[in-house]
C-alpha positions in Angstrom: 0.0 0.0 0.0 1.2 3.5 -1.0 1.4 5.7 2.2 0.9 9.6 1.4 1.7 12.5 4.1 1.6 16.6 3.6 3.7 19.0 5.5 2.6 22.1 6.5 4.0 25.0 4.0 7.4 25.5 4.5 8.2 22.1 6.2 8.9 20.4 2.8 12.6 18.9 2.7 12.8 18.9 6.7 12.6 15.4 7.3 9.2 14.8 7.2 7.0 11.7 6.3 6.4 8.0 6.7 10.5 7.7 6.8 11.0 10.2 9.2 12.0 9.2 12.8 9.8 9.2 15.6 9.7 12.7 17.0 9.8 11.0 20.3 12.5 9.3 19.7 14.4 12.6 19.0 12.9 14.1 21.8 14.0 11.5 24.1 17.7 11.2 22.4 17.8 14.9 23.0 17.4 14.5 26.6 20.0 11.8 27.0 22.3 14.3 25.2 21.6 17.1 27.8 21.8 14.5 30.8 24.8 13.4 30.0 26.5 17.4 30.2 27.0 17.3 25.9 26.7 20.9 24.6 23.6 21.8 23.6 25.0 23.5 20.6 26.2 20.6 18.7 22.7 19.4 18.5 21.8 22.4 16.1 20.9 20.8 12.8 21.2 21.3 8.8 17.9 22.2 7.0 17.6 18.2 6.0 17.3 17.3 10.0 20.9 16.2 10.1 23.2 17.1 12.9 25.6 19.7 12.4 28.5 18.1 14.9 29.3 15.0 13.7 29.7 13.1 16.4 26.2 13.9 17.2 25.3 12.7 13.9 27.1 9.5 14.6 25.5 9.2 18.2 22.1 9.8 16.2 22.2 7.2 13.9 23.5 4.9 16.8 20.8 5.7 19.5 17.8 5.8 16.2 18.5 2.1 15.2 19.1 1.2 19.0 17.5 3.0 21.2 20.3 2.4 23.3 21.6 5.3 25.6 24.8 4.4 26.0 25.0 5.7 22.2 25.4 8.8 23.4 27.7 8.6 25.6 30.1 6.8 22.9 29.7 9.8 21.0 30.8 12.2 24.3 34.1 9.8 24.3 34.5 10.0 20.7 34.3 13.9 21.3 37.4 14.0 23.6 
């Protein structure tokens, strides 16, 4: 079955649709990244919903096929 979303003018291109994550998911990786002391700042993101900071990016991709915390804290090591 063909699945069809809209967007809201001026939300085209931002990550949205049937192959966008979970908002909650992002909300709740979010939170991990602010508990564990990361900088806020790196989670700023590029129009397309990607991560600016690439280890966020990487700890991103980790946590959304895991749903493992401990993702992000990897990504604070890999940080330095």
């Amino acid at each position: 079955m063909l699945e069809t979303t809209t967007a809201p003018e001026g939300e085209i291109g931002h990550n949205t649709g049937p192959s966008a994550p979970d908002q909650t998911v992002r909300d709740a990786f979010e939170a991990i990244w602010r508990i564990a002391g990361l900088p806020p700042a790196d989670l700023s993101r590029n129009p397309d919903g990607t991560y600016r900071a690439s280890y966020a990016m990487h700890a991103w991709d980790m946590y959304a096929a895991t749903r493992d915390w401990r993702a992000v804290l990897t990504a604070a090591k890999e940080r330095g």
